[in-house]
C-alpha positions in Angstrom: 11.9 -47.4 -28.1 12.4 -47.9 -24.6 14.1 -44.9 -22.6 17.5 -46.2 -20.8 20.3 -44.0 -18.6 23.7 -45.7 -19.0 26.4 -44.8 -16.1 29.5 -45.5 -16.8 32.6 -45.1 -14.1 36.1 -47.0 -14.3 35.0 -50.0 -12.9 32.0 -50.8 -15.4 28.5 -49.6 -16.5 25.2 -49.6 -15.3 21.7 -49.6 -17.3 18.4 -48.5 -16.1 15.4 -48.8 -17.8 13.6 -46.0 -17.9 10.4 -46.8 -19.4 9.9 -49.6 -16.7 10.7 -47.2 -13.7 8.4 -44.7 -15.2 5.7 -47.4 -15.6 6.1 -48.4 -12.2 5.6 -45.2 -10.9 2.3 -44.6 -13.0 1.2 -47.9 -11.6 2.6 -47.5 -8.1 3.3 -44.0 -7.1 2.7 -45.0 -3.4 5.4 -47.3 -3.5 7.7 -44.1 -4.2 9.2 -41.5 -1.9 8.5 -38.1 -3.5 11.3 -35.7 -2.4 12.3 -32.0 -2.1 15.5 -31.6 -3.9 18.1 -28.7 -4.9 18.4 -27.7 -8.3 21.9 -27.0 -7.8 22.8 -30.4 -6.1 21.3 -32.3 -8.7 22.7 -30.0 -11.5 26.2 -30.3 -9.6 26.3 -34.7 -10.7 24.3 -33.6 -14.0 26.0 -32.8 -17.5 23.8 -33.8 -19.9 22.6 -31.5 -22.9 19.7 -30.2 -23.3 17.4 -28.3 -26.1 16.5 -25.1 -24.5 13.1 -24.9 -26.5 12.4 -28.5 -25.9 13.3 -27.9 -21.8 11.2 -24.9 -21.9 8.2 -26.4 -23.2 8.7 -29.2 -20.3 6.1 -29.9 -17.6 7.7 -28.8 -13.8 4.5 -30.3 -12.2 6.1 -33.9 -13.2 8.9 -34.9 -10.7 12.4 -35.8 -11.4 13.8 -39.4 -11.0 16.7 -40.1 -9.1 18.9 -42.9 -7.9 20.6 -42.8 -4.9 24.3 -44.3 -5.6 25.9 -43.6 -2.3 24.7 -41.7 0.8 26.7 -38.4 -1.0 25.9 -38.6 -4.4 22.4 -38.6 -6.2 21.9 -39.8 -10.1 19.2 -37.7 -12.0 17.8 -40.5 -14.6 14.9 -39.0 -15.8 14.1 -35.0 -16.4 17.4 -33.5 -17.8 14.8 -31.0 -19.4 13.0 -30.0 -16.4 15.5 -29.4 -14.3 17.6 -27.0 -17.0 13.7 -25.1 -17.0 14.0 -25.1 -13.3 17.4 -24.0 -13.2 16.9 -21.1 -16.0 13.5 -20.1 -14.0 15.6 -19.8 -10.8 14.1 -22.6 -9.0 15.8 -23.7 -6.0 14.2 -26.7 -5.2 12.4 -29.0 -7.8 10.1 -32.6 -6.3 11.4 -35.6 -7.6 11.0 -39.4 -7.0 14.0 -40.9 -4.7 15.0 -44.1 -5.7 17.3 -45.9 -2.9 19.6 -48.3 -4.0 17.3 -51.3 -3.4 14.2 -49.7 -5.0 16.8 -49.3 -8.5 17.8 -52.6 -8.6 15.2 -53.8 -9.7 14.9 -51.8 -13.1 18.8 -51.9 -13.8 19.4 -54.2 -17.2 21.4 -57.5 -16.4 21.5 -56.3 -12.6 24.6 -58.3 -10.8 25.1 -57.2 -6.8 28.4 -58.0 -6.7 29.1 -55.6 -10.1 26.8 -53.2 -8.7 28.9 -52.7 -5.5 32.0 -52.7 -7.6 30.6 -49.8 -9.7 29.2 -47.8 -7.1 32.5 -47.8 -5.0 33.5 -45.5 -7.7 31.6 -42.7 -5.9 31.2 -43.5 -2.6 
């Protein structure tokens, strides 16, 4: 089953696909910016639910995945689990691959630029 993050705001709904970005970034990781980010940004735009046993047991040494939606505002897609175990370890900082707008694109299902922009207006 293929991994997706669905983000949904008033003005419509976005898809990635997981499984391809991570695939990518197996394939490609040069092609990816690996950044430095805050735990408590990222867990300020996060409220998923998490297993504490099955975030515990999680891998740090693996980076995050985020989308960049707007200059202000940062979408964690992949790593809900290691960034609770980051959090609950007292990590400030955590690495994760930064995916700009354009990079995402590219892995969001049925991707439309004009319904992109209309969706990400939402939280510029």
């Amino acid at each position: 089953m293929r991994q997706k993050y669905h983000f949904a705001t008033d003005n419509g709904i976005l898809i990635w696909d997981v499984t391809s970005i991570l695939e990518d970034i197996e394939q490609h990781p040069d092609s990816y910016t690996i950044q430095t980010l805050s735990t408590a940004l990222l867990a300020d735009h996060n409220d998923a639910r998490v297993s504490h046993t099955r975030a515990m047991a999680s891998d740090l040494a693996k980076p995050l995945v985020v989308a960049e939606l707007s200059k202000d505002h940062l979408l964690l897609i992949d790593g809900n689990h290691r960034l609770y175990k980051a959090r609950t370890l007292g990590l400030e900082n955590i690495p994760c691959y930064y995916l700009s707008q354009r990079q995402q694109q590219h892995f969001i299902v049925h991707f439309r630029p004009s319904e992109y922009e209309h969706i990400i207006a939402c939280v510029s």
